[in-house]
Backbone as CSV, one residue per row, in Angstrom:
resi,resn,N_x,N_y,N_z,CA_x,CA_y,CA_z,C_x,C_y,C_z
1,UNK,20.143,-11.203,-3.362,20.064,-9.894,-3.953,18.598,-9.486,-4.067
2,UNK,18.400,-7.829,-3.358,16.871,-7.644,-4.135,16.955,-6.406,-4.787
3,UNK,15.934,-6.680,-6.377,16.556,-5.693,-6.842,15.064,-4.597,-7.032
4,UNK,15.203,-3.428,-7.222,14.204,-2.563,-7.146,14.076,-2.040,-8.429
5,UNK,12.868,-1.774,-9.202,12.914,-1.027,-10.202,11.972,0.086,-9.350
6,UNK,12.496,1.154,-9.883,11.782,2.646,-9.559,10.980,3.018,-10.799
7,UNK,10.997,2.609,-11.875,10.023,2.772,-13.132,10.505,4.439,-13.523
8,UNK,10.712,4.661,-12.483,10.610,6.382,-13.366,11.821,7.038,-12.687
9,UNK,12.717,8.422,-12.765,13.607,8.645,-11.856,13.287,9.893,-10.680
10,UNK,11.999,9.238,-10.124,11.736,10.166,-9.283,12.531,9.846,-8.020
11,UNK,12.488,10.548,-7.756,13.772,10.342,-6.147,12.773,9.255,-5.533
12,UNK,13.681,8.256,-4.464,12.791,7.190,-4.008,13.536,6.875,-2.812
13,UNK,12.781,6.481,-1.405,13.539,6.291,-0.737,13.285,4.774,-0.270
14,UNK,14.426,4.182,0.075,14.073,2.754,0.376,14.173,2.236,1.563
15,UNK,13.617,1.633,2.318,13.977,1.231,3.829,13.824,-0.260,3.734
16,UNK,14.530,-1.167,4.308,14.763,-1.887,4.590,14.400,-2.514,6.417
17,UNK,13.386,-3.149,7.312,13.323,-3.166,7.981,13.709,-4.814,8.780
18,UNK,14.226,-4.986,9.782,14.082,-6.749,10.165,13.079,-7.032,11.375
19,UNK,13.124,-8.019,11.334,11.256,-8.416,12.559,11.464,-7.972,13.741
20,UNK,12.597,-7.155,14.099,13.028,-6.958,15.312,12.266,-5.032,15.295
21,UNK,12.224,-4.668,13.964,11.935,-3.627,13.911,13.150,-2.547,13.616
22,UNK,14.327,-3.076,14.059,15.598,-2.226,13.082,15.842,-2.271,11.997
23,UNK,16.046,-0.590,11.217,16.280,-0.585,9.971,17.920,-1.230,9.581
24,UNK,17.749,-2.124,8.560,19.307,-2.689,8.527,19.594,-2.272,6.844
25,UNK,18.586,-0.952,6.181,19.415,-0.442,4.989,18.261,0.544,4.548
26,UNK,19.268,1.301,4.361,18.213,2.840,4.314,18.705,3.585,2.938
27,UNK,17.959,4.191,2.013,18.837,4.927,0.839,18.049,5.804,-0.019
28,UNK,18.507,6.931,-0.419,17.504,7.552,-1.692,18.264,7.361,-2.490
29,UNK,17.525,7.060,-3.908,18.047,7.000,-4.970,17.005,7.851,-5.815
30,UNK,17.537,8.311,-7.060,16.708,8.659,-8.308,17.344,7.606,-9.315
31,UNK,18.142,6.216,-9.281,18.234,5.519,-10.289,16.945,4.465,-10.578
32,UNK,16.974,4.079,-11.724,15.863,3.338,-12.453,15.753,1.959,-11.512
33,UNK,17.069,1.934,-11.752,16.794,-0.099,-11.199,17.880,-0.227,-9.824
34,UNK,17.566,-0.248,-8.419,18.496,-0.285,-7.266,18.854,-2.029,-7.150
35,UNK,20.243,-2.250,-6.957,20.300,-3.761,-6.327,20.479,-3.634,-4.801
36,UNK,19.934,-4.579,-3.812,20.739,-4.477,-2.280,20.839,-5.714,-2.340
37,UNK,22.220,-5.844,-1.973,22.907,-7.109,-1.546,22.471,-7.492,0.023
38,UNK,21.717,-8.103,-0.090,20.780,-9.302,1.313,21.988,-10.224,1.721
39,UNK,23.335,-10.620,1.750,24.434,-11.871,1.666,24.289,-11.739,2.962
40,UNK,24.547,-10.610,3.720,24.975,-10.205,5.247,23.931,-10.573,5.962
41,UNK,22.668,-10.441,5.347,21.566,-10.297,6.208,21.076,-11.528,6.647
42,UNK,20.504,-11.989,8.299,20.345,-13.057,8.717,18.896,-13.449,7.986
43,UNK,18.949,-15.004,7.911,17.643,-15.429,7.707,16.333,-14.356,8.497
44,UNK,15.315,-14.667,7.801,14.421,-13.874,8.146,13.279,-13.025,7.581
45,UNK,12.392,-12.346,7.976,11.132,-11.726,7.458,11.941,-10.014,7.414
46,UNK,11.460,-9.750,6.277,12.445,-8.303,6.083,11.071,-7.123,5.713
47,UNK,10.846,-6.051,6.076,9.565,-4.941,5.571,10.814,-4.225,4.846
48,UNK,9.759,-4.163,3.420,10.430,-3.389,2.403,9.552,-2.081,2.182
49,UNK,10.709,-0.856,2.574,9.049,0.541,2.482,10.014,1.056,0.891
50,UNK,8.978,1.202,0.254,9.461,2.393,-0.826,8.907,3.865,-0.803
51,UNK,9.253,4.573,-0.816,8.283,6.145,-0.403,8.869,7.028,-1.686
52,UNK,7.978,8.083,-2.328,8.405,8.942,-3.509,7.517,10.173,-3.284
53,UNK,7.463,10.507,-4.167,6.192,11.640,-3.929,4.504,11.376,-4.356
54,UNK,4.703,10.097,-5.097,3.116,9.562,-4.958,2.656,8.981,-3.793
55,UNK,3.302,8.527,-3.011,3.068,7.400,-2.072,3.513,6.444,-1.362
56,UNK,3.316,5.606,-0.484,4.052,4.546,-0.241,3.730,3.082,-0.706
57,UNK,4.492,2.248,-0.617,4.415,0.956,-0.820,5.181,-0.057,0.038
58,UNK,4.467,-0.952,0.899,5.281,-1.900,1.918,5.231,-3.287,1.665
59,UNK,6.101,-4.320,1.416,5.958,-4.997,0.941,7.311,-6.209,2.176
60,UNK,6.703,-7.392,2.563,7.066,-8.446,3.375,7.837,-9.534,2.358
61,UNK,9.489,-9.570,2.582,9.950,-11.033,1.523,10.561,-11.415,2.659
62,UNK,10.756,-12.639,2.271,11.245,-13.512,3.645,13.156,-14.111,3.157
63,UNK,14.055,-13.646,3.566,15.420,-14.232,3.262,15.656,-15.688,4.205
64,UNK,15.917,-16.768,3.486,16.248,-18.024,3.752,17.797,-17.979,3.488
């Protein structure tokens, strides 16, 4: 499971990327705290983009 806090409820969009470069989970939310269930997803290096209206943030977790 990864879970996202958005801190505030500004609309947020989340991307989900795998090393292959396909997005395998895409979503806007304006909730506080998002969960994505990773169960499906193969081992691997995953790019996490968050985007809002301040900015972006990209961030590399690795699923074992």
């Amino acid at each position: 499971m990864l879970h996202i806090d958005n801190g505030s409820n500004v609309s947020l969009e989340i991307t989900v990327t795998n090393s292959a470069g396909s997005i395998v989970y895409n979503s806007s939310t304006k909730d506080q705290l998002t969960t994505i269930n990773m169960a499906k997803m193969a081992s691997g290096v995953y790019v996490v983009s968050l985007r809002n209206e301040l900015g972006v943030s990209v961030e590399r977790i690795v699923k074992r």
